[in-house]
N, C-alpha and C positions, 0 to 999 in steps of 0.2 A: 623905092625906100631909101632914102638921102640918109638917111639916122641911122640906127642901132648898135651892139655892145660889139666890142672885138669879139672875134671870135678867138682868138689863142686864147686870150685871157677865158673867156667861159668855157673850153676844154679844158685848157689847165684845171680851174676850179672844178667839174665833175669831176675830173679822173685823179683829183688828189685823196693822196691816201687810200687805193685801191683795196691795200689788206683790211679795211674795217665795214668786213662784210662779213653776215655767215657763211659760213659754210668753206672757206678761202680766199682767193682775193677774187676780186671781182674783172668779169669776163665782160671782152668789151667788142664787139662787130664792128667796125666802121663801113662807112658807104665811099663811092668812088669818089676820089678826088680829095677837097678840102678838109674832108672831119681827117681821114686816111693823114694826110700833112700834119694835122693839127696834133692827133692821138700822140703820133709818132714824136711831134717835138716837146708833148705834155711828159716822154719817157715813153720809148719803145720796149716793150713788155713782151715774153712772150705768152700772157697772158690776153695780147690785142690781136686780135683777127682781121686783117688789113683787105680791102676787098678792091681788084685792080682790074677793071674791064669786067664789072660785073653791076653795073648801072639796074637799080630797082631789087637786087636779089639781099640785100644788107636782114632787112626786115624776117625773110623766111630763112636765111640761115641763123640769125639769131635765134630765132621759135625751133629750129630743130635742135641748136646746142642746149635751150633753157630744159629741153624736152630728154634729150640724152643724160644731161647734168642737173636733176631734181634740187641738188642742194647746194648751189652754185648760184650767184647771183648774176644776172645777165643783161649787157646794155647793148642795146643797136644806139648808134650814133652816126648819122645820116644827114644829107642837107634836103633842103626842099624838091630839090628836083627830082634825086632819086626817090623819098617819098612820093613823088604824085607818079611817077614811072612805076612803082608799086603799087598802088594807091589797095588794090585788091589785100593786097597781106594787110591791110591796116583789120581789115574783116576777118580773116582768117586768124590772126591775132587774139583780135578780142572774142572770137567764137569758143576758142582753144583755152582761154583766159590760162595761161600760163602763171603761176602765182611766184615765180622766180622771172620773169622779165619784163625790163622797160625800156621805152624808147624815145629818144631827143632827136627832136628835127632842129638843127639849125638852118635859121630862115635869112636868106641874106634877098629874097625877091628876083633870086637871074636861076639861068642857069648858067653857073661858071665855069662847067669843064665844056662848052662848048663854043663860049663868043661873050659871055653877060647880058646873055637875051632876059626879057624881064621874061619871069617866070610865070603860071598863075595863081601863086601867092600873094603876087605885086600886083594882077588885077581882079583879086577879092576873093580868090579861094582860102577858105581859114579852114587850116588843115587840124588845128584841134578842134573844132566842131564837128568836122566828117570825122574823126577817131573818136569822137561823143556820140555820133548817130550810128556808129557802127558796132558799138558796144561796149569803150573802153569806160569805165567808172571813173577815172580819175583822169584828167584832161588840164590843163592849162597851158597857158601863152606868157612866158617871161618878159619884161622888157628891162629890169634891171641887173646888177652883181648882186644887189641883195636875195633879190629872187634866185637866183642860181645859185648863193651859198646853201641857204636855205633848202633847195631842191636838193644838193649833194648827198646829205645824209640819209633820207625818204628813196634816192635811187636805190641804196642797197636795203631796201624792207619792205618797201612796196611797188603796186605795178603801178604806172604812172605812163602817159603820154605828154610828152611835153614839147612845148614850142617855141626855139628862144629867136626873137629878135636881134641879130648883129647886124652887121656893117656889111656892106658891098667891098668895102675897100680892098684891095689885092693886098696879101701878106706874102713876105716870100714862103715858098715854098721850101719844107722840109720831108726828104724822101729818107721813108722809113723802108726796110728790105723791101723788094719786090718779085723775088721769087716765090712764086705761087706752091709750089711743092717745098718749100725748106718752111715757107710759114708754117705749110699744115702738119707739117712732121713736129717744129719747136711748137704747136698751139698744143699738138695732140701728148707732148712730152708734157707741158703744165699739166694738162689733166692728169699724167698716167696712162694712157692708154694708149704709148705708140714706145717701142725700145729707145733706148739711149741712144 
């Protein structure tokens, strides 16, 4: 895939304006690697749940926080690779239909936290069609910034699968904390349900 949108820029735009959600601001999973960098440079929040050597697991711990937090809106944000290393939660998912979560795969065709092996996105798996065959209702495949404004506001009201087209290009990298115990203490301080 020679083509597609930045991806800073299409995180920046989902995760703008987090508070114009119900229920509070909007609760965000990232998957290993790139979204993790991206989330973090879009505004580290400790309303983002940063996920570090947990390759495939983005998907089911979003569905368990959407499941704990009824009235909380909920995004996994994920690259292709860990999607197809989950591939199963995409089922589990939509079996569960969770009416407070959605999920963006940014599609860049590699996998990047290993080498930029093409991925099997880059040879013809179309991972919103298997999130279509598996149940999800509402399915598409971005290719532009207008699509992606347009998705922003529909993330915080509806469940949605979505699939955006970026670039390969390497961006630097931006590390957001990465201690695994102080995230989930400040994730579980936003909600309330962990002491000061």
């Amino acid at each position: 895939m020679a083509e597609g949108l930045d991806r800073r820029a299409v995180v920046a735009e989902l995760l703008r304006d987090p508070a114009d959600c119900p229920g509070g601001e909007l609760l965000v999973v990232t998957g290993l690697g790139s979204t993790t960098y991206d989330a973090g440079a879009a505004g580290d929040r400790a309303e983002n749940f940063y996920l570090w050597g947990a390759m495939g697991g983005a998907a089911m711990i979003g569905l368990g926080i959407a499941l704990a937090q009824p009235d909380r809106r909920v995004l996994v944000l994920t690259g292709d690779g860990e999607a197809l290393m989950g591939m199963g939660a995409l089922s589990t998912l939509a079996a569960r239909a969770s009416s407070n979560l959605s999920m963006v795969v940014m599609d860049n065709g590699q996998f990047g936290e290993t080498g930029h092996q093409a991925s099997h996105t880059a040879l013809g798996t179309d991972l919103a069609a298997v999130a279509a065959a598996c149940g999800w209702t509402s399915t598409m495949t971005l290719t532009t910034m207008d699509q992606v404004a347009a998705l922003r506001p529909r993330l915080r009201r509806e469940v949605i699968f979505a699939v955006v087209k970026i670039s390969p290009a390497d961006v630097p990298r931006f590390l957001p904390p990465r201690d695994a115990a102080a995230l989930s203490v400040r994730f579980r301080q936003a909600l309330g349900i962990a002491p000061d």
